[in-house]
Backbone bond lengths (Angstrom), bond angles and torsions (degrees), N, CA, C in turn:
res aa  C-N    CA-C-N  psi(-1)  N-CA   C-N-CA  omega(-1)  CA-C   N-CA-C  phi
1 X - - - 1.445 - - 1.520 108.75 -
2 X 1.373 118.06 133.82 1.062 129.65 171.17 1.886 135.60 -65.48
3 X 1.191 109.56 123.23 1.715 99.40 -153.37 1.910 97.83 -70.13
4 X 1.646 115.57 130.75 1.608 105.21 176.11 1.487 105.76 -77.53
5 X 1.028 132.39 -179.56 1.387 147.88 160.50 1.058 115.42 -89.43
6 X 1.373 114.99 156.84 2.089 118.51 174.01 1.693 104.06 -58.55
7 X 1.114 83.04 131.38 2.089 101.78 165.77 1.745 82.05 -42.73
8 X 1.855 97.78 138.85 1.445 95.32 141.37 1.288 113.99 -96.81
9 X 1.150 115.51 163.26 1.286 137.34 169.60 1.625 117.11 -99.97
10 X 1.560 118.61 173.67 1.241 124.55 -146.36 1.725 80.41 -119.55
11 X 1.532 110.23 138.51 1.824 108.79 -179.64 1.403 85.73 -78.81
12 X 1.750 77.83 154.99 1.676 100.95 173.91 1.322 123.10 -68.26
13 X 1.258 116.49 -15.31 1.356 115.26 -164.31 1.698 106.52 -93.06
14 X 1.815 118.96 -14.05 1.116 122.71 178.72 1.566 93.57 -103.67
15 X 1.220 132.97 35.25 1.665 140.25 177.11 1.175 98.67 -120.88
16 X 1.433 132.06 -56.11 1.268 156.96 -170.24 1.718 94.37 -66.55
17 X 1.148 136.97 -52.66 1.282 125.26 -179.35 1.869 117.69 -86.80
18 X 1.378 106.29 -11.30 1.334 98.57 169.92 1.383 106.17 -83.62
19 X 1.373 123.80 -18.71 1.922 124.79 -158.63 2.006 84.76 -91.09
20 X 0.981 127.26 10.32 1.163 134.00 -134.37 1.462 105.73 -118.04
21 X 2.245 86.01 -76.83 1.493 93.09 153.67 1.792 140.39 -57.18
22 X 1.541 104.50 -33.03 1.729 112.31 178.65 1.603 96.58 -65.00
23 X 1.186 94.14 -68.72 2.238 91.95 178.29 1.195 106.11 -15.55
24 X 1.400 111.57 -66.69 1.687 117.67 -159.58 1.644 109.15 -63.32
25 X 1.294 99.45 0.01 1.783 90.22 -173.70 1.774 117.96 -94.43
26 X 1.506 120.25 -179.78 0.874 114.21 175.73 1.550 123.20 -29.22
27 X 1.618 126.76 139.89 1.281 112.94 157.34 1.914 125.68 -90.64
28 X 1.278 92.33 118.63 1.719 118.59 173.71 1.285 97.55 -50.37
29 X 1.504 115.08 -66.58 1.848 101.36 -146.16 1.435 92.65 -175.49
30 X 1.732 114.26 142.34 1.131 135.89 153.85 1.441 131.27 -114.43
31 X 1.253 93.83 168.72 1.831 102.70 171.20 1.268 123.17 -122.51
32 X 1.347 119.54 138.23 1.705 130.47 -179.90 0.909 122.23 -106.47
33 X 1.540 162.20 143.72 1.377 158.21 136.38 1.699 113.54 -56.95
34 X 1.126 116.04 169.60 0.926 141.93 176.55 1.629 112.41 -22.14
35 X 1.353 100.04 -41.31 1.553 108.95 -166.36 1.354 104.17 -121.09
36 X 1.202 117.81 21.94 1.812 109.60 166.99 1.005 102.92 123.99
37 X 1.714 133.89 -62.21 1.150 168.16 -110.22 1.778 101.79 -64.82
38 X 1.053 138.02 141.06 1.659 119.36 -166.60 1.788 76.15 -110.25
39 X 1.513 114.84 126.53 1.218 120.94 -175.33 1.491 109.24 -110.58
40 X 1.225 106.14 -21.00 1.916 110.80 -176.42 1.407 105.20 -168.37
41 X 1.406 107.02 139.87 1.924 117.99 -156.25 1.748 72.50 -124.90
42 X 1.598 91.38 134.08 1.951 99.82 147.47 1.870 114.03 -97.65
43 X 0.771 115.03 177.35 1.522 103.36 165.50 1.980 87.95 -172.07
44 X 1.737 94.30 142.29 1.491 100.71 -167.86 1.677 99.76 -133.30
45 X 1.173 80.77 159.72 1.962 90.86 159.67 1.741 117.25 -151.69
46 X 0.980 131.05 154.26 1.140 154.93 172.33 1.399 131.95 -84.61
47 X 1.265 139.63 111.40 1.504 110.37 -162.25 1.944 93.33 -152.62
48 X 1.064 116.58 103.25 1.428 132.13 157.97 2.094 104.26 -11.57
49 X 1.135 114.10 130.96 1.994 107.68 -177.10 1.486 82.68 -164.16
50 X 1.407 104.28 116.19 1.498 129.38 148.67 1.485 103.72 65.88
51 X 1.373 113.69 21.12 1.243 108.26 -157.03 1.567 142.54 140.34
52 X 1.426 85.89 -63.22 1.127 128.46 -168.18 1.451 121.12 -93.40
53 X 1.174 148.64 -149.44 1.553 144.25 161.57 1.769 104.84 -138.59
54 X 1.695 111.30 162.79 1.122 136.81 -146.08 1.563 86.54 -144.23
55 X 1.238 116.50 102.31 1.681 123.75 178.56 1.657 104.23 -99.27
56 X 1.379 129.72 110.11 1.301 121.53 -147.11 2.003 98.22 -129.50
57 X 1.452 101.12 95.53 1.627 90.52 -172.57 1.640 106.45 -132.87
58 X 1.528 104.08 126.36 1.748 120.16 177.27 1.617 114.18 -127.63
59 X 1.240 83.21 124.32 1.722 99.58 -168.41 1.743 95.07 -110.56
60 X 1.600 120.68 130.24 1.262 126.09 137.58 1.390 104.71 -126.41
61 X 2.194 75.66 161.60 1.460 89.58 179.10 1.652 122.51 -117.10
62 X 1.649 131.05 -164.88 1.426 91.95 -176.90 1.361 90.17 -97.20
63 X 1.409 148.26 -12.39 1.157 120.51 133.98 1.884 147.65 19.95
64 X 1.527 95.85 -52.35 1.240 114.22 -153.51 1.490 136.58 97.08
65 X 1.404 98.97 -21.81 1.895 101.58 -172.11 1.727 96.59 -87.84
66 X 1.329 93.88 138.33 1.517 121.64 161.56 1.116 128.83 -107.77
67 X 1.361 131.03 144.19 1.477 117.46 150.52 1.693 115.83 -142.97
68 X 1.402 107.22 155.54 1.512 98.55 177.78 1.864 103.40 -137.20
69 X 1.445 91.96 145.40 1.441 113.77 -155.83 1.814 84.18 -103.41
70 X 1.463 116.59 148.00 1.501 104.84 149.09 1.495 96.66 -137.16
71 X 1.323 140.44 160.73 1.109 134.33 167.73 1.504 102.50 -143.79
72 X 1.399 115.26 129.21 1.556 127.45 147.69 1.640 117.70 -59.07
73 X 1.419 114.35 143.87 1.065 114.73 162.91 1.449 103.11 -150.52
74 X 1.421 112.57 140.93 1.367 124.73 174.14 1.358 106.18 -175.42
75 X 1.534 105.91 -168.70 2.239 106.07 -159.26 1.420 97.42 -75.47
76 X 2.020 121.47 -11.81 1.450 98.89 -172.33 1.335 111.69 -130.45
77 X 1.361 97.82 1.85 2.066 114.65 -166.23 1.524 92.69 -118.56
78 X 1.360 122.92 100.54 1.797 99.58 144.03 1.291 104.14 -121.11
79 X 1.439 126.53 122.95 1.302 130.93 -166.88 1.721 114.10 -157.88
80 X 1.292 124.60 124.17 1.307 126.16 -160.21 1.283 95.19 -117.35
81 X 1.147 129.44 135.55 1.714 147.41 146.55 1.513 129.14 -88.86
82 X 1.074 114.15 136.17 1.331 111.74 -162.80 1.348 106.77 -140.51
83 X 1.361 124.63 143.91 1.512 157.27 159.56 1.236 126.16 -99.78
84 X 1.473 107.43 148.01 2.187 87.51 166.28 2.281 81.31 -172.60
85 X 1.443 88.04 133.57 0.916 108.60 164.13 1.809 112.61 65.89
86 X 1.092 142.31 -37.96 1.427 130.76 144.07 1.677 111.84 -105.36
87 X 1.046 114.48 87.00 1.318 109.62 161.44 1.657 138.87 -75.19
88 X 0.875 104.22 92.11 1.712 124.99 -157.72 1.775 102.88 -124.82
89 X 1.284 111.32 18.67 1.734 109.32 159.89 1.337 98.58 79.58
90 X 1.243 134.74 36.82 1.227 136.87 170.60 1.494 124.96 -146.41
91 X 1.227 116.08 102.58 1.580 135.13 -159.22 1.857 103.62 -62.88
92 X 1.502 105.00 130.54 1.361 107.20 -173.16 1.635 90.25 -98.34
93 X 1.101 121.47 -41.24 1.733 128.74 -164.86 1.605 108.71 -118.93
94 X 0.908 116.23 121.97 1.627 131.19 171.55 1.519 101.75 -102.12
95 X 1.241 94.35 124.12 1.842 98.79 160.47 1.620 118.53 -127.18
96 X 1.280 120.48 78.92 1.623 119.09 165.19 1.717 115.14 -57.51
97 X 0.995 96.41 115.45 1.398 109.17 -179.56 1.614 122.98 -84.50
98 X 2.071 99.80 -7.65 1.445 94.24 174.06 1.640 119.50 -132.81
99 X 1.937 88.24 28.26 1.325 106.52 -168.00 1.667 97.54 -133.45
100 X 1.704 98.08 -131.40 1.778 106.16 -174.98 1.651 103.07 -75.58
101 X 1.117 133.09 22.11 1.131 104.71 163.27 1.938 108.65 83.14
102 X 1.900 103.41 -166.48 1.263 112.43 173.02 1.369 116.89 -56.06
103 X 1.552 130.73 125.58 1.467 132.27 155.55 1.598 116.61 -131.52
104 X 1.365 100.88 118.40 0.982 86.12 177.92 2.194 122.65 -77.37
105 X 1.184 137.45 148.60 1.285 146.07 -141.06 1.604 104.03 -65.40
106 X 1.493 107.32 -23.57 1.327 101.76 -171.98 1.903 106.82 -93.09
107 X 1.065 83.51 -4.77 1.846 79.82 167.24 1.453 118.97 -76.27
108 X 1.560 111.25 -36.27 1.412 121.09 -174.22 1.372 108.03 -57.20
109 X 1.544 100.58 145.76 1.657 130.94 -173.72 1.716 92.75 -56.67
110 X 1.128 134.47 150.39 1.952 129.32 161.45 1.174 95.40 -22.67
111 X 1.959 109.41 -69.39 1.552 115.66 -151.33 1.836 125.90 -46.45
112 X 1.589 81.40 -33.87 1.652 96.01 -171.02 1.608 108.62 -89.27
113 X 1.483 101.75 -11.00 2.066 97.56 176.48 1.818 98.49 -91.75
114 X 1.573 109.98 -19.85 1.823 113.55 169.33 1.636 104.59 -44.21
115 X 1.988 89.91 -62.65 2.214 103.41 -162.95 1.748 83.41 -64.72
116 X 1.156 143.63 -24.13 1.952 114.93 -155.44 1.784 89.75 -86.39
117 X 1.332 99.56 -43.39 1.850 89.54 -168.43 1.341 100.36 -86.12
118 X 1.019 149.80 -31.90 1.511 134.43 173.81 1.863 109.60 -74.30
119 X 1.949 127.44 -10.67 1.204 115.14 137.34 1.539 117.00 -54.94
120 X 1.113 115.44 -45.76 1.962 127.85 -140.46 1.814 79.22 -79.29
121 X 1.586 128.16 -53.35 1.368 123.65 178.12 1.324 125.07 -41.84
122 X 1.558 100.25 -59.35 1.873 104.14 164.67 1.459 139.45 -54.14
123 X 1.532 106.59 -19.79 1.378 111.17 165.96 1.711 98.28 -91.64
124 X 1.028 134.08 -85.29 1.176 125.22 -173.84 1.353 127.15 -32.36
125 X 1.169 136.33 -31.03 1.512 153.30 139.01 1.855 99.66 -30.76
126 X 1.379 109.53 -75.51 1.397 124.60 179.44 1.714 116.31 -29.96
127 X 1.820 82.80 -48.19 1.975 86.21 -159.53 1.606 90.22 -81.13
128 X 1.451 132.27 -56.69 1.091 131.65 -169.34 1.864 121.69 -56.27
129 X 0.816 100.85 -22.42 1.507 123.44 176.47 1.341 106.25 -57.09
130 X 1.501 119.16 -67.13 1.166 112.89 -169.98 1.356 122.64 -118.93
131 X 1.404 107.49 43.54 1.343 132.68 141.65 1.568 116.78 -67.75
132 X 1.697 119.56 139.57 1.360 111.72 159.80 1.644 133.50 -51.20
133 X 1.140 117.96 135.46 1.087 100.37 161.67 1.161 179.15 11.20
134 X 1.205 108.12 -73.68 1.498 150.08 -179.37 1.924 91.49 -124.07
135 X 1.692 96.37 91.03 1.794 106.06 -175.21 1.564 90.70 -82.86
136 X 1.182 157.70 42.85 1.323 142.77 -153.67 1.573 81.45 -110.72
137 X 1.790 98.93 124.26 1.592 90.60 169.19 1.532 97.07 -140.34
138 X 1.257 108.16 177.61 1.549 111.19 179.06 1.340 142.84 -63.24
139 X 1.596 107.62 5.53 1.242 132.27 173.46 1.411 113.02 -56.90
């Protein structure tokens, strides 16, 4: 048997500008306590891929906990990736929507945590790519 190599991983600094770009997008949905209090903002974006669409949603709270959702959708991929709380380009929860369902990442075979982060790379590669430059926005 042939020895694999370490998963690559996705640089932080092209993680840091996609968690960056979804933030900056419309806000989806919040949460309140008891007394009003806005305790956790989602904010999403949408973005057309191969076809298909790029469902792009990051929630913090004042807490501190985060998480960011991305999901593919198209006639043969519906599949969501998920983060929460270190987001560093590496999917804790897989959801195939036309296969097994919820897994969480550490169950997956090597081969299949290779195909989730070298998917999760190509979209994030994708979205960050053809963003401007200079991300400085009014936030």
């Amino acid at each position: 048997m042939l020895a694999q190599g370490p998963i690559n991983t996705i640089p932080k600094e092209k993680v840091d500008r996609y968690v960056s770009f979804v933030d900056s997008g419309e806000e989806m949905s919040y949460q309140s306590d008891e007394l009003g209090r806005v305790i956790s903002r989602t904010h999403g974006r949408f973005v057309d891929y191969h076809g298909g669409m790029l469902m792009m949603l990051y929630s913090k709270g004042t807490n501190g906990i985060t998480s960011l959702s991305t999901s593919v959708v198209n006639d043969s991929n519906n599949v969501m990736l998920s983060e929460q709380n270190a987001i560093d380009g590496i999917p804790e929860r897989i959801v195939d929507f036309n296969g097994v369902g919820l897994r969480d990442f550490s169950q997956l075979s090597s081969q299949e945590r290779r195909e989730a982060i070298d998917q999760y790379s190509q979209i994030i590669n994708y979205v960050v790519d053809s963003l401007p430059q200079d991300t400085t926005s009014g936030k």
